[in-house]
C-alpha positions as CSV (number, residue, x, y, z in Angstrom):
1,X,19.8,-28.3,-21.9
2,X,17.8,-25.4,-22.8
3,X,14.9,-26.5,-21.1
4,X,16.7,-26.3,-18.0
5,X,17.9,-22.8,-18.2
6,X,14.2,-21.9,-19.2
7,X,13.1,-23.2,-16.3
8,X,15.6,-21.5,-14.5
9,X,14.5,-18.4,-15.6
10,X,11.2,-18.9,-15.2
11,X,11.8,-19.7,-11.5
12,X,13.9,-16.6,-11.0
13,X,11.1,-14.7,-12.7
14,X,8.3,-16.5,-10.3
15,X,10.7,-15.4,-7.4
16,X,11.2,-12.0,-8.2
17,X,7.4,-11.9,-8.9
18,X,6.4,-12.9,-5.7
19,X,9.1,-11.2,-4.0
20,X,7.4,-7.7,-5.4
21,X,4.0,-9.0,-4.6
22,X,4.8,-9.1,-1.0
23,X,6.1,-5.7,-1.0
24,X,3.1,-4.6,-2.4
25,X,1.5,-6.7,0.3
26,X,3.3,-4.6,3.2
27,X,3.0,-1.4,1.6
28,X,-0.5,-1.4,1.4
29,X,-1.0,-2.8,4.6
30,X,1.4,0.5,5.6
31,X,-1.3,2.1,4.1
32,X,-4.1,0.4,5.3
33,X,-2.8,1.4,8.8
34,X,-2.4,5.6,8.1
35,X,-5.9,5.5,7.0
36,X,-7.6,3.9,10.3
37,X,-5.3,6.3,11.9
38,X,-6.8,9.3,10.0
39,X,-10.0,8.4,10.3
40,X,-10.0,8.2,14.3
41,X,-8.3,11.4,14.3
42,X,-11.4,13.1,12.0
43,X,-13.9,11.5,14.0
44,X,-12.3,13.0,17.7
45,X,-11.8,16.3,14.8
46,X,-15.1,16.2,13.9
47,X,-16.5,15.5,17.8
48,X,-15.0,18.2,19.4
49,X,-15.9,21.6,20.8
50,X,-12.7,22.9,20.8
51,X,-12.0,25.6,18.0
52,X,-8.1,24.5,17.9
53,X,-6.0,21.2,18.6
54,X,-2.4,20.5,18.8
55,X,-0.3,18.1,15.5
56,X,2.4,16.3,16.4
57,X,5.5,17.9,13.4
58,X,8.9,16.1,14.5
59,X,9.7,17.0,17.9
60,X,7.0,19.3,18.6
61,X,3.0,20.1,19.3
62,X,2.1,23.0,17.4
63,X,-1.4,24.5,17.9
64,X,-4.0,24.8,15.0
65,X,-7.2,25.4,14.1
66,X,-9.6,22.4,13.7
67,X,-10.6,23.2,10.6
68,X,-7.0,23.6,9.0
69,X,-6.0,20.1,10.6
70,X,-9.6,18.4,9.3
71,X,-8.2,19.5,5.7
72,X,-4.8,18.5,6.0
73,X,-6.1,15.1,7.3
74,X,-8.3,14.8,4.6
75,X,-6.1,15.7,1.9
76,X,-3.5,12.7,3.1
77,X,-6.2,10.5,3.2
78,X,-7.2,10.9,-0.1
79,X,-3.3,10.8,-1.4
80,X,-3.4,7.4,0.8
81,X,-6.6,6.7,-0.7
82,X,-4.7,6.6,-4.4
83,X,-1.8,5.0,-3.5
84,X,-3.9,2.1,-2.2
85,X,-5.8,1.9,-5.5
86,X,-2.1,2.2,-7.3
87,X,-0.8,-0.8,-5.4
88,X,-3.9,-3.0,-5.8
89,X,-3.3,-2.6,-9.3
90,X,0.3,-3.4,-9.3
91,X,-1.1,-6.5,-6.9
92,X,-3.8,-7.8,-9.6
93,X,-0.9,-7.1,-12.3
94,X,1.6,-9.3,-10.3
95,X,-0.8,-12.0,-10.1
96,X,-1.9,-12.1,-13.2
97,X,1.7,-12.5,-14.2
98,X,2.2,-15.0,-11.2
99,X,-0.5,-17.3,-12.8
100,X,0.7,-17.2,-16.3
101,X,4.3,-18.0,-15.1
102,X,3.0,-21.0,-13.3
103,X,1.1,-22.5,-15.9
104,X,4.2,-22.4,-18.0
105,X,6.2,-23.7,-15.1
106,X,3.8,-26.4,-14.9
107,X,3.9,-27.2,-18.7
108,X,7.7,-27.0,-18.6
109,X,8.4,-29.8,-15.8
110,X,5.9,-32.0,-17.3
């Protein structure tokens, strides 16, 4: 009988595993998304003649200069950037743990 509330809780644990994993998944994704965004914005930025543009800030267009919205964009991309790196850790992590939890799973049923 205790085998079968180990595997239980293995299971549950392999669930809730994968469960973060694809959370992870989305939010980098998320991510993944903002920084193609970014990065067409720069390039138009970075392209243009004009010495001010207008950012969308809730329900408004509010005029700035170039330069000022070049750094703001860059600075979320590189917050972005990190948070990428932070979930493709937690990602490899979660795996690792996924694998390990399967073997045993494996080894348990047997």
């Amino acid at each position: 009988m205790p085998e079968a509330e180990e595997t239980k809780n293995l299971i549950a644990q392999f669930q809730n595993y994968q469960q973060q994993l694809q959370s992870i998944l989305i939010q980098k994704e998320s991510m993944k998304i903002q920084n193609l965004e970014i990065e067409r914005a720069l390039e138009e930025l970075n392209s243009t003649n004009q010495k001010n543009a207008y950012k969308i800030t809730g329900q408004i267009m509010v005029n700035k200069p170039v330069e000022e919205l070049k750094k703001e964009l860059n600075e979320t991309k590189e917050n972005i950037d990190v948070r990428i790196k932070s979930l493709e850790k937690n990602e490899e992590r979660l795996n690792s743990k996924l694998k390990d939890l399967q073997a045993k799973l494996k080894e348990v049923i047997k």
